[in-house]
C-alpha positions as CSV (number, residue, x, y, z in Angstrom):
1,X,0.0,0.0,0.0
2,X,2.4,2.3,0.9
3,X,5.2,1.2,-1.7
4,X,5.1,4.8,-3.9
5,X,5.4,6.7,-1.1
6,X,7.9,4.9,0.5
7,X,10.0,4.7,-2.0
8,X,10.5,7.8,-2.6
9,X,10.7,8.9,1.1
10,X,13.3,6.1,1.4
11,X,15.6,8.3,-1.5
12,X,14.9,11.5,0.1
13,X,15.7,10.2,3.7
14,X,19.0,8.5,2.0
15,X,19.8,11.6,0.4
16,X,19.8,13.6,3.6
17,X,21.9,11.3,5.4
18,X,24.5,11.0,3.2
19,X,25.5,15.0,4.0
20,X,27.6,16.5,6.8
21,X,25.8,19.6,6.8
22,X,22.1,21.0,5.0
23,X,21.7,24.5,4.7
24,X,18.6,25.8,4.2
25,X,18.1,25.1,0.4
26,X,18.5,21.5,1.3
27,X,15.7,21.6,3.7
28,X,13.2,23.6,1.0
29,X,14.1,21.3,-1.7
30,X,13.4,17.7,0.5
31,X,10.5,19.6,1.9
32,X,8.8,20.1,-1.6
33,X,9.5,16.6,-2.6
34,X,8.0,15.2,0.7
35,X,4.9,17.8,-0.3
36,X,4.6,15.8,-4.0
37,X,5.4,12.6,-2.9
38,X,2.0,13.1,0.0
39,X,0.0,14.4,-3.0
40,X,0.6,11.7,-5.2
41,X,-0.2,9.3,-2.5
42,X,-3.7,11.0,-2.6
43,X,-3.6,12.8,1.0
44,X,-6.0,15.0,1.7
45,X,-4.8,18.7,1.3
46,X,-5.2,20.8,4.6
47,X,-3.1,17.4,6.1
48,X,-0.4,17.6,3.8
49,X,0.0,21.5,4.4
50,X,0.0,21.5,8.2
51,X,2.6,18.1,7.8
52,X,4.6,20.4,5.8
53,X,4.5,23.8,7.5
54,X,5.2,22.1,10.7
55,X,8.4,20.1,8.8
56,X,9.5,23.3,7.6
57,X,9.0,25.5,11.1
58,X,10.8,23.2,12.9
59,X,13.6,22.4,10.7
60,X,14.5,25.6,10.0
61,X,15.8,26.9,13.4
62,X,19.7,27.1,13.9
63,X,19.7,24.0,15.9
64,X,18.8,21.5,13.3
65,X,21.0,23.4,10.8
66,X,24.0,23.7,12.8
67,X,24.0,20.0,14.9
68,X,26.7,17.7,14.5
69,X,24.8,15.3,12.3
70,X,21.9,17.6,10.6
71,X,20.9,15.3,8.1
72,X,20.3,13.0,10.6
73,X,18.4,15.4,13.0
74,X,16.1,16.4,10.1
75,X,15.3,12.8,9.7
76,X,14.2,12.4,12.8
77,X,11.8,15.3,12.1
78,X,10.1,14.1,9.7
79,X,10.0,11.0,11.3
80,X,8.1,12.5,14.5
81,X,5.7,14.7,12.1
82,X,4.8,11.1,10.4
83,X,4.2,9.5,13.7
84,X,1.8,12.5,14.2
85,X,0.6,12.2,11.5
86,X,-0.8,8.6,11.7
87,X,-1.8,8.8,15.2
88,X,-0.2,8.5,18.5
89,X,2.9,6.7,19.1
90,X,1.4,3.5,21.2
91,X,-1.6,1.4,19.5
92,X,-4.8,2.5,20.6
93,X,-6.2,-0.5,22.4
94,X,-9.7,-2.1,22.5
95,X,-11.5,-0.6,25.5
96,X,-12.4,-4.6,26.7
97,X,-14.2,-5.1,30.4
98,X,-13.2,-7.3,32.4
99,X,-13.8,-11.0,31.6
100,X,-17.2,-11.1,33.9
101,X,-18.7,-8.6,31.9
102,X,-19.7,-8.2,28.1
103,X,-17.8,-5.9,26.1
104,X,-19.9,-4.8,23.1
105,X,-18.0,-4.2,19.9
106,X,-20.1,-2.5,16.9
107,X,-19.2,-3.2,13.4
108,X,-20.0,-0.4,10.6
109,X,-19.3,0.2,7.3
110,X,-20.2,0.7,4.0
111,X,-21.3,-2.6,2.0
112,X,-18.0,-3.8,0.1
113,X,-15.5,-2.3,2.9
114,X,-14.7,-5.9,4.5
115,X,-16.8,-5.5,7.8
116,X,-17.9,-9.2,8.0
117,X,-14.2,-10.8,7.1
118,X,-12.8,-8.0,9.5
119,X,-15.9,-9.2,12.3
120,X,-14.7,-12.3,11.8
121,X,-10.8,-12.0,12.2
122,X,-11.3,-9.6,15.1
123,X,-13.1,-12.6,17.1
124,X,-10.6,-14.8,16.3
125,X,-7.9,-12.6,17.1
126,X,-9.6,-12.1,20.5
127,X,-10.1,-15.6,20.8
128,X,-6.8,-16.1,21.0
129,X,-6.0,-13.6,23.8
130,X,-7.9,-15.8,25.9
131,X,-11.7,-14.4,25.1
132,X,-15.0,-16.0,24.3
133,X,-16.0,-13.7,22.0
134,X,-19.7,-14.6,20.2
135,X,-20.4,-12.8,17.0
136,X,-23.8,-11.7,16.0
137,X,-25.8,-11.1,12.6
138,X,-27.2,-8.2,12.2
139,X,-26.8,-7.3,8.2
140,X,-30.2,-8.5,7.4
141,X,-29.7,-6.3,4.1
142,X,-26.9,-8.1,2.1
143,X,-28.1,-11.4,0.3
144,X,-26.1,-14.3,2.0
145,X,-24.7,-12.1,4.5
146,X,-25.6,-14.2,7.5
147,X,-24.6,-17.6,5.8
148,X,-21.0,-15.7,5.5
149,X,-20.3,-15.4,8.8
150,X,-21.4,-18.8,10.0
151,X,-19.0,-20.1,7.7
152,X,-16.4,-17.5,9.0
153,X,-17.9,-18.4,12.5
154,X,-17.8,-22.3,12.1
155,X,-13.8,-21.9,10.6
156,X,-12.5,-20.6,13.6
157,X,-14.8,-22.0,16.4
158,X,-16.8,-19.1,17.4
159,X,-20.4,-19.2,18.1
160,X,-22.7,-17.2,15.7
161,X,-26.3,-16.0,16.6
162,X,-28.9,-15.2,14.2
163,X,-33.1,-15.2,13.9
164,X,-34.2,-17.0,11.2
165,X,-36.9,-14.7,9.3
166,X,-36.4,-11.6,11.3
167,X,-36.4,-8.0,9.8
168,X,-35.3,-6.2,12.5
169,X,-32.0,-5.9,13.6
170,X,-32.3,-4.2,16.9
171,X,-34.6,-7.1,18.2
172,X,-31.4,-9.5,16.8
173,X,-28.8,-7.4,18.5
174,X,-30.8,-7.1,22.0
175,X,-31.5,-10.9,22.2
176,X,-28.0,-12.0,21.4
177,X,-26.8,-9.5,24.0
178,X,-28.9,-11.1,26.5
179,X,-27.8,-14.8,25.2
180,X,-24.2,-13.7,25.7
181,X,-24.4,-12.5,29.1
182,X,-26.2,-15.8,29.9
183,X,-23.6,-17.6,28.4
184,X,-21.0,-16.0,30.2
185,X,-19.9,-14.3,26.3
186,X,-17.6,-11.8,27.4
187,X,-17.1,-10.4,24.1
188,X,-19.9,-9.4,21.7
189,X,-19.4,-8.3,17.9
190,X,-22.1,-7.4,16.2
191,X,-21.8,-7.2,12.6
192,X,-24.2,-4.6,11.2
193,X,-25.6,-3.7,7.7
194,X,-23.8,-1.9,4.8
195,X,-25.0,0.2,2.0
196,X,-23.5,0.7,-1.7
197,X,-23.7,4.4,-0.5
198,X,-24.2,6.5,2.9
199,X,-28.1,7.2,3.2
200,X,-30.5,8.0,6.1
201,X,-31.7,4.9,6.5
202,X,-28.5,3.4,7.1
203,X,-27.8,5.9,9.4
204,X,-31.1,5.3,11.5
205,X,-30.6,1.8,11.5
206,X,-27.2,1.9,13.5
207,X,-28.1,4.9,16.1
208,X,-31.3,2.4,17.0
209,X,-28.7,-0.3,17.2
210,X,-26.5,1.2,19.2
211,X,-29.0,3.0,21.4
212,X,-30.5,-0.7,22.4
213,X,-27.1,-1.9,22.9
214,X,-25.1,0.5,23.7
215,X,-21.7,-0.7,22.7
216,X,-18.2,-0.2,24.1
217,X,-16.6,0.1,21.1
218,X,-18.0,1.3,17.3
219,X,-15.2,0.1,15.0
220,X,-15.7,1.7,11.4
221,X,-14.1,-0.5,8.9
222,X,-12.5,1.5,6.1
223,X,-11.7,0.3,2.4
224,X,-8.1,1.3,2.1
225,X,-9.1,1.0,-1.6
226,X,-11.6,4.2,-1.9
227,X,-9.0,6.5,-0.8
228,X,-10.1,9.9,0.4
229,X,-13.7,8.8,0.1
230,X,-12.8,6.0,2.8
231,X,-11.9,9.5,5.3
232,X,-14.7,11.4,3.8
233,X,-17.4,8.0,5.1
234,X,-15.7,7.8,8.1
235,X,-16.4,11.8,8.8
236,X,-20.2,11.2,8.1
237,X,-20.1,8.6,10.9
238,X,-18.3,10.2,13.6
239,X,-20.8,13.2,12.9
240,X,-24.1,11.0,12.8
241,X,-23.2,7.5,14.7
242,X,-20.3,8.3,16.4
243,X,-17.1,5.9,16.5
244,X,-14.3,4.8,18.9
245,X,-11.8,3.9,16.3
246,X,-11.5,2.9,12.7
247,X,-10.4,-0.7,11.4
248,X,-8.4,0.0,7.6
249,X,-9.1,-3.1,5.1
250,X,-7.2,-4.0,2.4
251,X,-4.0,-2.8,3.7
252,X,-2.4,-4.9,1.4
253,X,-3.7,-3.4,-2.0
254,X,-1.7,-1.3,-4.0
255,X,-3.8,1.7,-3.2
256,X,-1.7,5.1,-2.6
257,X,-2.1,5.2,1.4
258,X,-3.9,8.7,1.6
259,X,-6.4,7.4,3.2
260,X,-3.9,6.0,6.3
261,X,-2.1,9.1,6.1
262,X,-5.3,11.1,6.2
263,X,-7.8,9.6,8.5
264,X,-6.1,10.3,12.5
265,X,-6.1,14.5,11.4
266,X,-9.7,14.7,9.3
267,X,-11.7,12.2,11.7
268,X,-9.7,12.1,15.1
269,X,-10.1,9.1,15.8
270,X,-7.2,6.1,15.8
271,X,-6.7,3.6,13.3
272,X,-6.8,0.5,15.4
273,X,-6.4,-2.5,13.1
274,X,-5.1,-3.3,9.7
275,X,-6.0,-6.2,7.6
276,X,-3.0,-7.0,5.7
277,X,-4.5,-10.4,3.4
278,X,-7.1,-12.4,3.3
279,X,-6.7,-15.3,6.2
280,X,-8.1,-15.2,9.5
281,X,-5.1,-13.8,11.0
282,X,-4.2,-11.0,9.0
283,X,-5.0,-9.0,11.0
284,X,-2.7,-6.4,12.7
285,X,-2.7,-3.9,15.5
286,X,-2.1,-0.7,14.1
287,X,1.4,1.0,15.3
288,X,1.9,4.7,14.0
289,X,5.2,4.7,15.1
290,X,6.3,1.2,13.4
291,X,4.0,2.1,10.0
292,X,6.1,5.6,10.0
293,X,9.3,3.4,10.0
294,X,8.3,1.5,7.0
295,X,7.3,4.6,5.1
296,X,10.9,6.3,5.7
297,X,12.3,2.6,4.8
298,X,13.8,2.6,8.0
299,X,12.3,-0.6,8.8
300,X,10.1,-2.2,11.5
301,X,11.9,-4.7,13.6
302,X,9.6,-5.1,16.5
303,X,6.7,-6.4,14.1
304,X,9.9,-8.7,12.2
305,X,10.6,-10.6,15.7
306,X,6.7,-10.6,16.4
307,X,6.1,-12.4,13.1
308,X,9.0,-14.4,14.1
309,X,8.1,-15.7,17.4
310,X,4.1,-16.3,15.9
311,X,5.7,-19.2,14.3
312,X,9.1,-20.2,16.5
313,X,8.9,-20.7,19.7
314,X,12.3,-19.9,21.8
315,X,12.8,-23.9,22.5
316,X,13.0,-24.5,18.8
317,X,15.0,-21.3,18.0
318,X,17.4,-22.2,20.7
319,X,17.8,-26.2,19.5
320,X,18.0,-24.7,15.8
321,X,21.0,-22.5,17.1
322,X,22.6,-25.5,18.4
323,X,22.5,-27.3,15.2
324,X,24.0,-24.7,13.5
325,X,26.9,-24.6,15.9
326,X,27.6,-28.0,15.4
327,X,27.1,-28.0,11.8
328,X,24.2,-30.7,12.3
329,X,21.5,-28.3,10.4
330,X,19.8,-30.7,7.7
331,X,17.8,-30.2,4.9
332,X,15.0,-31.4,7.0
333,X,15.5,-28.6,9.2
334,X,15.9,-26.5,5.6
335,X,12.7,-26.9,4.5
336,X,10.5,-25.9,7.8
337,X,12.2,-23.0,8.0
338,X,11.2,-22.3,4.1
339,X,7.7,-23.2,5.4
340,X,7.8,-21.4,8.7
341,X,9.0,-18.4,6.5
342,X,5.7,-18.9,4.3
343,X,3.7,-18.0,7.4
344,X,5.2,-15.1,8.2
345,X,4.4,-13.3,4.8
346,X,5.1,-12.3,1.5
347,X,8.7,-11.8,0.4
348,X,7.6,-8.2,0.0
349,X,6.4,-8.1,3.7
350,X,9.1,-9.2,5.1
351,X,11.7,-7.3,3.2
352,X,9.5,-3.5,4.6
353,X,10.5,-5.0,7.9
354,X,14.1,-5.1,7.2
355,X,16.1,-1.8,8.4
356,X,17.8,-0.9,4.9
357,X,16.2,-3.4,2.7
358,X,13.3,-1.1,1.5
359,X,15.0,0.6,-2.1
360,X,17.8,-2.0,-1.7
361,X,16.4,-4.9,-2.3
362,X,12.6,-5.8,-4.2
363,X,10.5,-8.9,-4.5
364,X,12.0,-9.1,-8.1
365,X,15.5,-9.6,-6.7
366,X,14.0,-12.7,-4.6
367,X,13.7,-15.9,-7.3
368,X,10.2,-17.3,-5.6
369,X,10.5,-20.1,-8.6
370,X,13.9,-21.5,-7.3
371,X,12.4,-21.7,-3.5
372,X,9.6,-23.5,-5.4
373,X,11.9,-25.9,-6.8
374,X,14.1,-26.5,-3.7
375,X,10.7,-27.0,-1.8
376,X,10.1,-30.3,-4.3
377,X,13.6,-31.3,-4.5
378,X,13.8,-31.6,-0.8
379,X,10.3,-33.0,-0.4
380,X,10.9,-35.7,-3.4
381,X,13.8,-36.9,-0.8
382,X,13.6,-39.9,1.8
383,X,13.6,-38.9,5.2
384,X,17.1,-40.3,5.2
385,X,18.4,-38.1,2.3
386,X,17.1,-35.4,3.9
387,X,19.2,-35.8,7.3
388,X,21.7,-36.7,5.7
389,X,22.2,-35.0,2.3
390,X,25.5,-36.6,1.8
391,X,24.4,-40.4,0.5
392,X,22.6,-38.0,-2.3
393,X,24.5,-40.2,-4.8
394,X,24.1,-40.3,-8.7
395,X,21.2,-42.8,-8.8
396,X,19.4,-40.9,-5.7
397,X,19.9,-37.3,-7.6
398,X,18.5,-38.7,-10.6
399,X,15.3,-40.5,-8.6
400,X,15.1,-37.2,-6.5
401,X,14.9,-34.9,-10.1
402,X,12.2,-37.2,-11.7
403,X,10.3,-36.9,-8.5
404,X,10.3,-33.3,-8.2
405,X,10.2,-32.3,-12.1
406,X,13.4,-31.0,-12.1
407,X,17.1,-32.0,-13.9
408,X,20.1,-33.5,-12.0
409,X,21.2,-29.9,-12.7
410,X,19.1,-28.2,-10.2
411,X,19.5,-31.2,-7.5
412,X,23.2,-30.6,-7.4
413,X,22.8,-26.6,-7.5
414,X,20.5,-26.7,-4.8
415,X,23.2,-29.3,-2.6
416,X,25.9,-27.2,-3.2
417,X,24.3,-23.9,-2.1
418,X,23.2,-25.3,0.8
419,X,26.7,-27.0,1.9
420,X,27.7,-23.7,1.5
421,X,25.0,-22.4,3.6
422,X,25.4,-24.6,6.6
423,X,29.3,-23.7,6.4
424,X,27.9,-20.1,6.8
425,X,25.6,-20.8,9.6
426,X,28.1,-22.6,11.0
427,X,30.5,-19.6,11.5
428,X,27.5,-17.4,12.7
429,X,26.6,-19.0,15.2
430,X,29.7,-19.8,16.9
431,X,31.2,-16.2,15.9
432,X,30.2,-13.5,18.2
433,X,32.0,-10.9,16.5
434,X,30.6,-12.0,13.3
435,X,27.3,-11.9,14.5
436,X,27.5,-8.5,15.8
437,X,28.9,-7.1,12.4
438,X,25.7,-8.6,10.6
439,X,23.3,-6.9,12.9
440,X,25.5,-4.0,12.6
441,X,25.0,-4.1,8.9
442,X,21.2,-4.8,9.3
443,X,20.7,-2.0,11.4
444,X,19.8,-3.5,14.3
């Protein structure tokens, strides 16, 4: 989403820090860059001239232009101003009770925005933190609305509650609000209806909702698609509803971010979740401070390790370490951490995470076919070929190439760069000094 305007961010930023002193005519010229680069990315106009003016004030005093390392100080300007920009520094929490009460969550959006995949992935997210959430239809508008979210329900174990034949989508909400509390449901999410465009009766429909209810939170979820009309909605809702925070779908379309960049200064209200795919679990707290990072393609390390730890736990990471040490790292071992690496993301994902990867390296540099390959050339193996890659005779390379629909050619390419691998393994983990130059390197 935010690969235009990060990009070019990333060469201003690295433009900056490669001088021992800006002068003035530095800071005008990055200035008016960063002032195109938020118009292209479609952010709305009175937010791009306050970002600007406030860049400008505060990087013009004598301080910034005669410190020790300018370039970087004006960095770090920016950097602030984004933050700002996007929220405040922390993630804006869920306002949950405690788990003897109900905490209401109210779902809105326009029809098309997401709100019953984003329903869904909320519960399971909370779910997972230990709650018994219980999710509730209430679109009674949208054809096959309600036979979406039991399916969404049913695939992640959360009950859904529904009235067959009923019009009314107060009388739905109130009853499964009294079901939950007799159930001991500590979290409700109520899925409401959506429209192809705001109207009064829309409108009406979610005041009487949320006047019978009276929810905790009202989570409008936002099309990262529609661009400024996403901020535009989500005014009209503050103004006639009224909501706690907003939920940004689609965060992984190539849409130009304006409406990311946009929505904390129109609305005033925080972005509180981002979905970032389509499965269950994509979907992310929302971290100005981390989501500024990426955009100056300074990287977001916390969220890296996070990912990380989602899918190693520190027992494995720890006897994985070992084998490296001892050069006892098979291709076995190979090939779950290609799949645990799957989990985690796309290439592309993975690589805005990295601290000097963004304009260094791109997806197109990363050969997804050959991982493909090395995937079936490891998984056409026996399971002692695999732990021990060194009986990989003739015969067994040519059985191994058959099975994978590869040549003999590929079989010994892919042995020989990971002998080569293990050898370098090997001497990181063993190498303090080594290890600390590559984080060094990295940023970190």
């Amino acid at each position: 989403m935010f690969d235009s305007i990060s990009d070019k961010f990333s060469g201003i930023m690295r433009t900056l820090a490669g001088k021992s002193k800006i002068t003035e005519k530095n800071i005008q010229d990055a200035v008016e860059e960063i002032k195109v680069a938020l118009l292209d990315a479609d952010v709305n106009l009175r937010v791009v001239r306050r970002f600007i003016n406030g860049t400008m004030e505060e990087a013009m005093g004598e301080k910034v232009l005669k410190a020790v390392d300018p370039g970087q100080q004006f960095i770090k300007i920016v950097y602030d101003r984004m933050v700002s920009l996007l929220g405040d520094a922390e993630h804006q929490k869920l306002e949950l009770k405690g788990p003897d009460t109900t905490t209401v969550i109210l779902m809105m959006g326009l029809q098309g925005s997401g709100k019953t995949t984003t329903a869904s992935k909320l519960a399971a997210r909370l779910k997972k933190e230990g709650r018994r959430p219980m999710l509730v239809a209430a679109d009674l508008v949208r054809p096959a609305a309600i036979l979406q979210l039991k399916v969404l329900g049913n695939a992640i174990g959360v009950p859904v509650f529904s009235i067959d034949g009923e019009k009314d989508p107060v009388k739905v909400s109130k009853a499964a609000l009294a079901l939950a509390k007799k159930d001991q449901r500590d979290i409700l999410i109520v899925d409401t209806s959506g429209r192809m465009h705001l109207d009064e009766t829309l409108m009406d429909e979610i005041k009487r909702i949320s006047q019978a209810i009276k929810p905790d939170e009202t989570l409008f979820v936002a099309d990262s698609m529609t661009g400024q009309n996403a901020v535009t909605i989500a005014q009209e809702f503050e103004e006639k509803v009224g909501i706690s925070g907003v939920v940004l779908s689609k965060f992984d379309s190539d849409t130009r971010g304006g409406a990311a960049l946009s929505l904390r200064s129109v609305v005033g209200k925080p972005i509180k979740f981002i979905g970032t795919g389509e499965k269950t679990e994509d979907l992310e707290p929302f971290y100005p401070e981390r989501i500024a990072s990426r955009i100056l393609g300074m990287g977001d390390v916390v969220s890296l390790v996070e990912k990380a730890q989602e899918t190693i736990d520190e027992q494995e990471a720890l006897k994985m370490q070992e084998k490296m040490a001892k050069n006892t790292f098979d291709l076995q071992d190979y090939l779950d951490q290609l799949n645990r690496m799957d989990k985690m993301g796309s290439v592309e994902q993975i690589l805005d995470m990295i601290p000097g990867a963004k304009g260094q390296i791109s997806e197109d540099d990363i050969d997804k076919k050959e991982i493909k390959r090395e995937k079936a050339i490891i998984c056409s193996m026996t399971y002692a070929e695999r732990v021990n890659y060194r009986i990989m005779g003739a015969t067994r390379r040519k059985r191994v190439a058959a099975g994978s629909g590869t040549t003999v050619s590929d079989v010994n390419k892919m042995l020989k760069k990971f002998e080569k691998m293990r050898l370098t393994m090997k001497k990181f983990a063993k190498n303090k000094k080594y290890q600390a130059a590559m984080l060094k390197q990295m940023g970190m």
